[in-house]
LOLUM-404616 format. One record per residue: residue number from 1; residue in one letter; x, y, z of N, C-alpha, C in turn. Coordinates in steps of 0.05 Angstrom, whole numbers, always signed. Layout:
<atom NUM, A, <X, Y, Z>, <X, Y, Z>, <X, Y, Z>>
...
This chain:
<atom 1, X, <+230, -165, -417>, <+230, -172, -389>, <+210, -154, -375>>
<atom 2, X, <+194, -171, -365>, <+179, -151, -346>, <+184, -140, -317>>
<atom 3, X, <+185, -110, -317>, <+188, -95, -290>, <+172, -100, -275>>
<atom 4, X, <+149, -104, -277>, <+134, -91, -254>, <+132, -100, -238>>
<atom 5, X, <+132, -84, -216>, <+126, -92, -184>, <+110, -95, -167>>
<atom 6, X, <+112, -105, -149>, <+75, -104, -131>, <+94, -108, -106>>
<atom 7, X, <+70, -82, -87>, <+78, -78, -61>, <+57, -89, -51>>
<atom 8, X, <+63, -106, -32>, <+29, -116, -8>, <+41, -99, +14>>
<atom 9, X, <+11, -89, +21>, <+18, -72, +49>, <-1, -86, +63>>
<atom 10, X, <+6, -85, +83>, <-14, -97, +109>, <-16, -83, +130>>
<atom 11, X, <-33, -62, +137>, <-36, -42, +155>, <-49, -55, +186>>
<atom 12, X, <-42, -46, +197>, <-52, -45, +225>, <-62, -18, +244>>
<atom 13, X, <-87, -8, +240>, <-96, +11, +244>, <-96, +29, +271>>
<atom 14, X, <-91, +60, +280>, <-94, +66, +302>, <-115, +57, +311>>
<atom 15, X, <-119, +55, +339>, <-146, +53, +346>, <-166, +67, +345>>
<atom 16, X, <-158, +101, +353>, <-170, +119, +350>, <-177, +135, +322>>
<atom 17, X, <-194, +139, +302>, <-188, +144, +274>, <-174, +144, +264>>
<atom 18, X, <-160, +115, +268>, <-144, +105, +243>, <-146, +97, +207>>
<atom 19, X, <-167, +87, +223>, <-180, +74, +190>, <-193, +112, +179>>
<atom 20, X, <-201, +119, +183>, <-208, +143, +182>, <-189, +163, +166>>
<atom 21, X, <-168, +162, +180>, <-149, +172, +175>, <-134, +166, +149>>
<atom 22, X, <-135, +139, +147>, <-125, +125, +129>, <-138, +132, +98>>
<atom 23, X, <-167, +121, +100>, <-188, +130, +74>, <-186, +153, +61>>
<atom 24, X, <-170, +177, +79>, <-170, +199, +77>, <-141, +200, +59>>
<atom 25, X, <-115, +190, +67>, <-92, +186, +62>, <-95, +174, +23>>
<atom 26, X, <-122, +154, +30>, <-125, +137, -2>, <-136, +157, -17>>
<atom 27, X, <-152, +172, -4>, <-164, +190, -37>, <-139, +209, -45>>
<atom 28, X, <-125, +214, -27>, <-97, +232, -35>, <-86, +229, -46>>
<atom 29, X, <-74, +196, -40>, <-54, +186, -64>, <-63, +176, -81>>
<atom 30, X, <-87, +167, -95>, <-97, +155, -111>, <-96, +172, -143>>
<atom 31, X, <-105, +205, -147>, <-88, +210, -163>, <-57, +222, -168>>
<atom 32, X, <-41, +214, -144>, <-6, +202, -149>, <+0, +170, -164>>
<atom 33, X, <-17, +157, -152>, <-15, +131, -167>, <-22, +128, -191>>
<atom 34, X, <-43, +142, -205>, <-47, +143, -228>, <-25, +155, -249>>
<atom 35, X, <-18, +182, -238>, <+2, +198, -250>, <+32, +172, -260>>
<atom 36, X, <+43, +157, -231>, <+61, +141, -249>, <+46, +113, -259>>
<atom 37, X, <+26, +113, -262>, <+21, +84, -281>, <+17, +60, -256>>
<atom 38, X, <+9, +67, -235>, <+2, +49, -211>, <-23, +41, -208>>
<atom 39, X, <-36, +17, -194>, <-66, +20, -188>, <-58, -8, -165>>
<atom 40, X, <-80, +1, -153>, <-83, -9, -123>, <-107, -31, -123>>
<atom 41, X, <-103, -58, -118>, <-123, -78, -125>, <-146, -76, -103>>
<atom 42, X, <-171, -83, -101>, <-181, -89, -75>, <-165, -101, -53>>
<atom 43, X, <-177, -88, -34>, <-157, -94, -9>, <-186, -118, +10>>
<atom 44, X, <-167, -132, +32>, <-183, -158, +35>, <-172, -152, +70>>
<atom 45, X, <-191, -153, +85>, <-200, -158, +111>, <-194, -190, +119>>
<atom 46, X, <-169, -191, +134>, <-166, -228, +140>, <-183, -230, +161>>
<atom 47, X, <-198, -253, +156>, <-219, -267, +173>, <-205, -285, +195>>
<atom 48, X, <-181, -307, +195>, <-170, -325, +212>, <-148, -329, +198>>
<atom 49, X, <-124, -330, +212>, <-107, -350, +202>, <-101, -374, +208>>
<atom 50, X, <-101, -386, +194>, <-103, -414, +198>, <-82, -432, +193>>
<atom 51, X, <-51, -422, +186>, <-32, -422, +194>, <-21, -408, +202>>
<atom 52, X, <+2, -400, +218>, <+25, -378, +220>, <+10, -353, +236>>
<atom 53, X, <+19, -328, +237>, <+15, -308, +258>, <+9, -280, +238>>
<atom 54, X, <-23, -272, +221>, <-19, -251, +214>, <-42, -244, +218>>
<atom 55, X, <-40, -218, +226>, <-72, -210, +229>, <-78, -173, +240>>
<atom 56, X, <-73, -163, +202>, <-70, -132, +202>, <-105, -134, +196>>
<atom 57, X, <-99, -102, +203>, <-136, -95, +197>, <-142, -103, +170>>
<atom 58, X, <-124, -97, +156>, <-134, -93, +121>, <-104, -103, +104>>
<atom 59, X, <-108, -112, +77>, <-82, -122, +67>, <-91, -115, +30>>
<atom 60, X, <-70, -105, +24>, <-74, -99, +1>, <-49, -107, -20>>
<atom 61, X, <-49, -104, -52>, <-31, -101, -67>, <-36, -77, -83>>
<atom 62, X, <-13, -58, -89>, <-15, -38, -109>, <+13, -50, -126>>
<atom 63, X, <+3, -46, -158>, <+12, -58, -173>, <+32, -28, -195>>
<atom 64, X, <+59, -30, -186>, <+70, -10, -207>, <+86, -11, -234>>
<atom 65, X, <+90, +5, -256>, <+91, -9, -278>, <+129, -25, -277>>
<atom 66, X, <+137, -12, -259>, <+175, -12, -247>, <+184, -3, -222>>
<atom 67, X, <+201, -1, -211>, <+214, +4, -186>, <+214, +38, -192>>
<atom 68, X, <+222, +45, -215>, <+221, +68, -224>, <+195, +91, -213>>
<atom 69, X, <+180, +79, -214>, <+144, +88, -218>, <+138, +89, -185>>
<atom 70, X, <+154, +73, -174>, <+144, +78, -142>, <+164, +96, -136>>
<atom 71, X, <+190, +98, -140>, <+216, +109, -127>, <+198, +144, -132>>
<atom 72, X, <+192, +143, -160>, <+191, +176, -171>, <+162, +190, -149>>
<atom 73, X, <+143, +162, -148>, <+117, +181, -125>, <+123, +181, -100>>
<atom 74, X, <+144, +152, -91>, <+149, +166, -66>, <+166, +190, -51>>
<atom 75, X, <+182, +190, -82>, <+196, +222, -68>, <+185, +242, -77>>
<atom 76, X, <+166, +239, -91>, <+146, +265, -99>, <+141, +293, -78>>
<atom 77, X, <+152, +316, -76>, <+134, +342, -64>, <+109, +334, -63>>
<atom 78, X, <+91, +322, -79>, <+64, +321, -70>, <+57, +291, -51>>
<atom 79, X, <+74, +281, -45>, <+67, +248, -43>, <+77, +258, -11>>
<atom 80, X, <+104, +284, -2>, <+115, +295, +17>, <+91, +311, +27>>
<atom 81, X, <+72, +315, +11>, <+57, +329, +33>, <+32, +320, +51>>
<atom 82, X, <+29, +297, +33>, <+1, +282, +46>, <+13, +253, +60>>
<atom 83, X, <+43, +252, +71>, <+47, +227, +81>, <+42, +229, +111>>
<atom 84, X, <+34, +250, +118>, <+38, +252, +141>, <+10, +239, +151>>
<atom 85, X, <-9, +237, +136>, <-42, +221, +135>, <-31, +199, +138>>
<atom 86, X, <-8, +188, +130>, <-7, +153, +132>, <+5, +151, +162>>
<atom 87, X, <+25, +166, +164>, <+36, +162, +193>, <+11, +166, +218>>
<atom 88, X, <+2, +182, +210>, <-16, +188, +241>, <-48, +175, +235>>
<atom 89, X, <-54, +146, +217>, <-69, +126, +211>, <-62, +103, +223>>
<atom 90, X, <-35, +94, +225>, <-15, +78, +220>, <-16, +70, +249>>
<atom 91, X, <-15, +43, +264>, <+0, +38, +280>, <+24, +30, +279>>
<atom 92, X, <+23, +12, +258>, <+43, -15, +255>, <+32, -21, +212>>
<atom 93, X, <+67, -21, +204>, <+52, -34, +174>, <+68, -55, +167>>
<atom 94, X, <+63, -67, +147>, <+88, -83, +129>, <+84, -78, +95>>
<atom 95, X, <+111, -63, +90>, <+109, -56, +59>, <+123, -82, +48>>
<atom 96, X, <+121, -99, +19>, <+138, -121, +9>, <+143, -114, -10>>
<atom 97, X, <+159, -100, -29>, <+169, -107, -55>, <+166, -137, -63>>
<atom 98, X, <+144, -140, -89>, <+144, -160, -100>, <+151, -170, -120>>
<atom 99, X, <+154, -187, -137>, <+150, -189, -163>, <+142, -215, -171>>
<atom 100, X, <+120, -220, -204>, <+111, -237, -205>, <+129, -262, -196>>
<atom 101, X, <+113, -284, -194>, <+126, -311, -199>, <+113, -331, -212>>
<atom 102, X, <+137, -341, -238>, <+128, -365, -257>, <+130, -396, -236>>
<atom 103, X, <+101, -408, -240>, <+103, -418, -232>, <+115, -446, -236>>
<atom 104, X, <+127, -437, -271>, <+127, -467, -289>, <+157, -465, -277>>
């Protein structure tokens, strides 16, 4: 059975060096994500929506190998010291616990 999970985040940036802030937040966690077996797909700038109501600066998926693998970096001492880069980037987010779907 496969675990793995995928979180979409969809950020909505301060106005004031947010994104800034943010880029800064990514090189931090990037080797945490490695450490549990995570990696973070290209992230995608929405142009229009063209149904329904969404429209964050930036939207991403980071892909983990289990629930396990996110639970252990987000309570990490080191993951506790650089979160504070996400909060003060951050206006507004949406985290999703995902998991694949068969489509058959």
């Amino acid at each position: 059975m496969d675990e793995t999970i995928y979180m979409l985040n969809a950020l909505w940036f301060k106005k004031e060096g947010g994104k800034e802030k943010y880029l800064e937040y990514s090189a931090a966690i990037a080797p945490l994500l490695k450490e549990v077996g995570g990696e973070q797909a290209p992230g995608f700038q929405p142009d229009i929506a063209l149904i329904g109501d969404f429209d964050p600066d930036v939207f991403f998926v980071v892909k983990y190998p289990n629930k396990e693998a996110f639970k252990t970096m987000a309570t990490s001492e080191a993951y506790a010291e650089i979160a504070h880069l996400r909060e003060e980037a951050i206006e507004k987010s949406l985290l999703i616990r995902c998991k694949a779907y068969d489509w058959n």
